[in-house]
N, C-alpha and C positions, 0 to 999 in steps of 0.2 A: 267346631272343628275338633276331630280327634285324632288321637297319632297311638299308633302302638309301638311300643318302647324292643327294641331289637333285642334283646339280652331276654328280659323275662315276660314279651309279652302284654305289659301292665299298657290296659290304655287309657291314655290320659287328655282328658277334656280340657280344651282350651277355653278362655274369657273373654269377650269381647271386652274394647276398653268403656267406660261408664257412657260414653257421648253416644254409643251406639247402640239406640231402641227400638230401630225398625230392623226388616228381613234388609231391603235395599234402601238406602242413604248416602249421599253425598258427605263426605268427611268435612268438621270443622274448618279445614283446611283450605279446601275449596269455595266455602260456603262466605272465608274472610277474603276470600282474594275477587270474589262475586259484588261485595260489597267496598272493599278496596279500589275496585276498577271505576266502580259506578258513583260513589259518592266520593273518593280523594283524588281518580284521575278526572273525574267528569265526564265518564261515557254515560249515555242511553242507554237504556234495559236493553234494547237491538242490539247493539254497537257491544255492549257488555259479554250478551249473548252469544254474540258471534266471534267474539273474542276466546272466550271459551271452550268452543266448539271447537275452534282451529288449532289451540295450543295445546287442548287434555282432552277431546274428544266426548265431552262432556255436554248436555241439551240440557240446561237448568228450565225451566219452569219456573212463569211468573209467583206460583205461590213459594216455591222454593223460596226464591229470591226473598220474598217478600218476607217469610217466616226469619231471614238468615237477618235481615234489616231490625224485624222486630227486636230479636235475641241480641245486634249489637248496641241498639238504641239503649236498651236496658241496662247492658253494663256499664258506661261511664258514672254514675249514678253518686255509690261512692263520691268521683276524682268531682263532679259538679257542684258537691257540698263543699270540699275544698275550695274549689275555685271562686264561687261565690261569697263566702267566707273571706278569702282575699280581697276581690275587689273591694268588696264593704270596708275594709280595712286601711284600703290602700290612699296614699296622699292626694293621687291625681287617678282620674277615670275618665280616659277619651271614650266620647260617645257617640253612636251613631246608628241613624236605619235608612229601610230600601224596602221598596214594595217589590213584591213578584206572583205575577198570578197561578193561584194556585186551584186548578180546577176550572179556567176560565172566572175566577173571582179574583179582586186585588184582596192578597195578605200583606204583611210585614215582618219584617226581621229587622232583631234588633242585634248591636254586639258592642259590649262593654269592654274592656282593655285595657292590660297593662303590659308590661315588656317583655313578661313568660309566659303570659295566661289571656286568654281572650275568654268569654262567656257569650255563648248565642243564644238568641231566645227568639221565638214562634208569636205569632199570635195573629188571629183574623180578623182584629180592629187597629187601627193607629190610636193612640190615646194615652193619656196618664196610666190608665188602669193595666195596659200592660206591659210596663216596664216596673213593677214592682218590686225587682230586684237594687233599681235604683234607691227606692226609699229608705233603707239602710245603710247607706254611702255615706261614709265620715268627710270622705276629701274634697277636691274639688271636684265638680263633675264638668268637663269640657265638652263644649256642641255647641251648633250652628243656633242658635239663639232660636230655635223651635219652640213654638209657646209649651206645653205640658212639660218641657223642661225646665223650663222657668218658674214653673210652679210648683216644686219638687223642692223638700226641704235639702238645708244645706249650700253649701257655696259653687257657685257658679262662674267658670272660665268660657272668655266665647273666643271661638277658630276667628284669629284676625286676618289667615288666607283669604276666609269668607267675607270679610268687613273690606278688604284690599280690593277684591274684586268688585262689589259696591260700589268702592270709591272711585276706582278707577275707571268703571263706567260711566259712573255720575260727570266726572270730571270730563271725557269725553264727549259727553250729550251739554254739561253746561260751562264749561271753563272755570267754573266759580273760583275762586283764589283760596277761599278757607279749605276745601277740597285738596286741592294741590299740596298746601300745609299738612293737612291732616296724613296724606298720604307719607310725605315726607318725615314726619313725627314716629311713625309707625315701623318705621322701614331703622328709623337710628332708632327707636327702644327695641328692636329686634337684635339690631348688632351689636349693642350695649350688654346686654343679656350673654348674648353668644363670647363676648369678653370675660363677662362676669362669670359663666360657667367654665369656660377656660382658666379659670384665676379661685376654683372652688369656692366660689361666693354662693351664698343660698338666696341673697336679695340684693339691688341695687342700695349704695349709700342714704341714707335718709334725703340727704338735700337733692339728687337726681331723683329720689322718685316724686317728691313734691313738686322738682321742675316739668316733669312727664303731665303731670293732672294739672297744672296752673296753664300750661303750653293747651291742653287737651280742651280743656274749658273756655280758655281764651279764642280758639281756633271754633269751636264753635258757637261760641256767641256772636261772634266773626259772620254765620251764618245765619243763625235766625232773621235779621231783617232782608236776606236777599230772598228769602221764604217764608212768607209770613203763612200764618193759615191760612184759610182761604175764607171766604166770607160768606156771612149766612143767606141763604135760601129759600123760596118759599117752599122747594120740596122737602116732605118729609124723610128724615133719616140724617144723619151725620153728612156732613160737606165733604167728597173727594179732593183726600190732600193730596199734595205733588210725593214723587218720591223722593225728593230731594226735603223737604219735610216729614216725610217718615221713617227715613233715616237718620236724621236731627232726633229728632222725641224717642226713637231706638238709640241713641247715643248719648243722650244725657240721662235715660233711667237705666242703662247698661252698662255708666260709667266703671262700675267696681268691677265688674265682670271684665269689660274690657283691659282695664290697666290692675288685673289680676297678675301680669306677667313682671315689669320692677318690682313686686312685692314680693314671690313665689320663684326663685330659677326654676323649681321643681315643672312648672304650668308649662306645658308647648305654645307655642307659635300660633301652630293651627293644627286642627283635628287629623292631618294625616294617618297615623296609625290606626284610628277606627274609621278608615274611609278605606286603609288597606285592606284591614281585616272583610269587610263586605265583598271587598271588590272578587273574590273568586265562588262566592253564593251569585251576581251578575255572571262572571263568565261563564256560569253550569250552564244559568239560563239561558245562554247565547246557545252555545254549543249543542244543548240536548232541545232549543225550541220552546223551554218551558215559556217565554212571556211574549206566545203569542195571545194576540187578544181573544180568539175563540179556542174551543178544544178542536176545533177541526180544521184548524192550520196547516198537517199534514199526517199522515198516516202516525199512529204513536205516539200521538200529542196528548190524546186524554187519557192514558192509561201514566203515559210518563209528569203529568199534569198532576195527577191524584198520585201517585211516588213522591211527590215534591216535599210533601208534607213530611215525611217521612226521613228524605234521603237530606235534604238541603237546611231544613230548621232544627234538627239534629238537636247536642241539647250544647254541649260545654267541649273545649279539644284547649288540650297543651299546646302552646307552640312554641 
């Protein structure tokens, strides 16, 4: 751009500012609010697109889009080393994942958590090997008693929503009485807690927390002979235990885990907050179609399918 100066003539060349290296290009501006709509409100590239079009008259182009997605992926990069730094840090770390097909493949996401900061992380297998971020975790790590969690150095809290519901099914299919107890057990060290944190205590009294694991023990001993194992076979392979036996042998080598919480106020209840943290990577997929089982579910499924990777596994976000 030039402009000649009215007094003396002098003409003087304008700058573009740095972001701008094409002849025609959509401004930064645009390019965050393309990615703003599609990956924080949860529209479809369509839906995104059209959106666009009607409010700034603008036709973005999937590469555009895609270019705008690359360049934000990259910056949080910094804020990820932080965050993950944190979590490793931190006393307690609610855990959790959720599959979503990506490409008409099943992937995984995972998202680690604490009360500022979430961490998300990617990967195209379920397994130890990708949640790596976990392996340097000082505190406790809370989850649903998923085996590669369990094998993960460091100390282990388990979601007792998850063990309540167990129970409470079990208790339904068999009336068993130690059931009933356990349930009940569970239910007053939660409100004990919720006292205790009221009352700035960081742990129950020494003598309640021994009565929790004497009660816990008792209660299931309670159970072993209404389930015994089951007896041997001439078929090859391990005997089909009941579940009311495999939740017994989960209960007595998950003790610590379990009555992690009179030790610890710091420990939740149950894994809710990393079940929240997922739950709006599920609603994309609702919304935009991604976990249909094929890419040709309906028109924009495999384009918004191979996006996924991109827009939904993201890397680390403050919250």
């Amino acid at each position: 751009m030039h402009k000649a100066r009215p007094v003396c003539q002098a003409v003087t060349a304008g700058e573009f500012p740095a972001a701008v290296a094409q002849p025609v290009q959509y401004s930064p501006r645009t390019q965050a609010v393309a990615v703003y709509l599609q990956t924080y409100q949860l529209l479809s590239y369509e839906r995104m697109a059209e959106a666009l079009h009607d409010l700034f008259g603008v036709r973005l182009s999937e590469g555009t889009w895609a270019n705008a997605q690359a360049t934000t992926y990259a910056i949080p990069g910094p804020v990820e080393q932080v965050i993950v730094a944190a979590i490793q840090q931190a006393d307690v770390v609610p855990v959790d994942e959720t599959g979503q097909r990506v490409g008409g493949r099943p992937e995984w996401f995972y998202t680690l958590s604490m009360a500022l900061l979430t961490f998300y992380a990617h990967h195209a297998k379920r397994g130890q090997e990708a949640i790596g971020v976990l392996l340097g975790c000082l505190g406790r790590q809370v989850h649903d008693a998923w085996a590669p969690y369990l094998t993960l150095p460091g100390r282990s809290a388990l979601c007792n929503a998850h063990l309540l519901r167990e129970l409470i099914g079990l208790c339904e299919d068999t009336g068993q009485a130690w059931v009933q107890k356990l349930i009940r057990l569970l239910m007053s060290m939660r409100a004990m807690i919720d006292t205790a944190r009221a009352a700035g205590q960081t742990e129950l009294p020494a003598r309640q927390r021994a009565g929790f694991t004497a009660a816990f023990m008792r209660f299931l001993k309670e159970g072993l002979p209404a389930n015994p194992p089951p007896r041997p076979t001439s078929q090859r392979g391990r005997p089909k235990q009941t579940p009311a036996r495999n939740l017994l042998n989960r209960l007595i080598t998950q003790r610590d885990a379990i009555l992690a919480l009179p030790h610890d106020s710091r420990v939740p209840f149950d894994n809710n907050q990393a079940e929240r943290d997922l739950r709006m990577l599920k609603v994309r997929s609702q919304v935009c179609g991604l976990d249909c089982r094929s890419a040709g579910g309906r028109p924009g499924v495999a384009a918004d399918n191979e996006r996924a990777r991109s827009s939904s596994s993201c890397t680390s976000y403050q919250t």
